[in-house]
C-alpha positions as CSV (number, residue, x, y, z in Angstrom):
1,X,0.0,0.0,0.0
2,X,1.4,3.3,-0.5
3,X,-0.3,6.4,0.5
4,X,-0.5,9.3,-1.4
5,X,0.1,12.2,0.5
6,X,2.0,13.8,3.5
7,X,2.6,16.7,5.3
8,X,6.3,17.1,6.6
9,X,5.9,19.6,8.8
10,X,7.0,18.0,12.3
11,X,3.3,18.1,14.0
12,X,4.2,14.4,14.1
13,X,0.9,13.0,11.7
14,X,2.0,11.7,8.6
15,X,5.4,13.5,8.5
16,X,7.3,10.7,6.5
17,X,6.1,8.7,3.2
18,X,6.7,5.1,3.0
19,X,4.6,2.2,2.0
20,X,3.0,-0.4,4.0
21,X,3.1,-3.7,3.9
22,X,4.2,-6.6,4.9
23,X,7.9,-7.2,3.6
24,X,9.4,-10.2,5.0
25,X,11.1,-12.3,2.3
26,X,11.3,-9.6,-0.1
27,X,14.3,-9.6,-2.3
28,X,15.9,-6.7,-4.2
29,X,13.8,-4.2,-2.7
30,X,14.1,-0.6,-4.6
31,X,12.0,2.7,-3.2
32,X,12.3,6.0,-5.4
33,X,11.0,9.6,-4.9
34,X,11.2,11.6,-8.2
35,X,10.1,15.1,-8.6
36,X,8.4,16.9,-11.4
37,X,11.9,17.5,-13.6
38,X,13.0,14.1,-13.3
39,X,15.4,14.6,-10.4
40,X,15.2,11.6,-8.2
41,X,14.8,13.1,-4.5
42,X,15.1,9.7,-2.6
43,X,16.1,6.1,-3.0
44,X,16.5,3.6,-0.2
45,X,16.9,-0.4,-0.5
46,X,15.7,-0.8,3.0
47,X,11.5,-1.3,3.0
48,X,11.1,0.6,6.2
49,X,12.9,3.4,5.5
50,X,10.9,6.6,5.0
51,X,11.3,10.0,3.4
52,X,11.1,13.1,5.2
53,X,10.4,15.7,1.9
54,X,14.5,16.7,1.8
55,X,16.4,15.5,-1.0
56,X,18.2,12.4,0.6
57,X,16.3,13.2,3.8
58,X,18.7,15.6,4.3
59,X,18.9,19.7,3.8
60,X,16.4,21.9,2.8
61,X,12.7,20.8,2.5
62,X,11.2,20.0,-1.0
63,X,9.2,22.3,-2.2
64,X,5.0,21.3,-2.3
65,X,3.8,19.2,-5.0
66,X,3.3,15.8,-7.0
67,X,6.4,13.4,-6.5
68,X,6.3,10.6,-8.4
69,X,7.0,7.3,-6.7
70,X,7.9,4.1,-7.8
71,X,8.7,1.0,-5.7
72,X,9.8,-2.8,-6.9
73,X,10.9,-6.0,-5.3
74,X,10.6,-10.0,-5.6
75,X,8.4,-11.6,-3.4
76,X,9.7,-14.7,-1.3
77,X,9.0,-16.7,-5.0
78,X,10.8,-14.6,-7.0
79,X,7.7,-13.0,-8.6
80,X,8.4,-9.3,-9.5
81,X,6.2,-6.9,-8.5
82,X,6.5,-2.6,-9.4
83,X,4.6,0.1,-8.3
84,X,4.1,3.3,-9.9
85,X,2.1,6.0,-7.8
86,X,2.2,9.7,-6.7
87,X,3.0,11.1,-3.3
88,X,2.0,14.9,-3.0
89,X,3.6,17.0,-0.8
90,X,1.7,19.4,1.4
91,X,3.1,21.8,3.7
């Protein structure tokens, strides 16, 4: 499941974007945060890793908007599976 939107603005609700899920067994696991000119923002291998709307989670904030996300592993039986979604940004 990934959720599409969040509000990093430390009020502590919904201040990081991940996906949710149940990941155990998942192989090759790849989580991307692209912004509207094809800059990728974030990219983790670990499944419960989140971004905090900085580029790399670190320095300034991102500005508001439509991030595109896109997330892919195997499962456990080496079926691949990709998601493509959108996670906007709200201040």
């Amino acid at each position: 499941f990934l959720p599409n939107a969040f509000s990093p603005n430390s009020d502590g609700i919904n201040d990081t974007f991940r996906g949710e899920g149940v990941m155990e067994g998942a192989l090759n696991f790849q989580f991307q945060i692209w912004n509207r000119y094809g800059e990728l923002v974030f990219e983790t291998g670990d499944p419960y890793q989140s971004w905090n709307g900085r580029k790399y989670n670190t320095g300034d904030p991102s500005p508001s908007g439509v991030y595109v996300v896109v997330v892919s592993y195997l499962t456990p039986r080496n079926q691949p599976v990709r998601l493509n979604g959108f996670a906007v940004l709200l201040d």
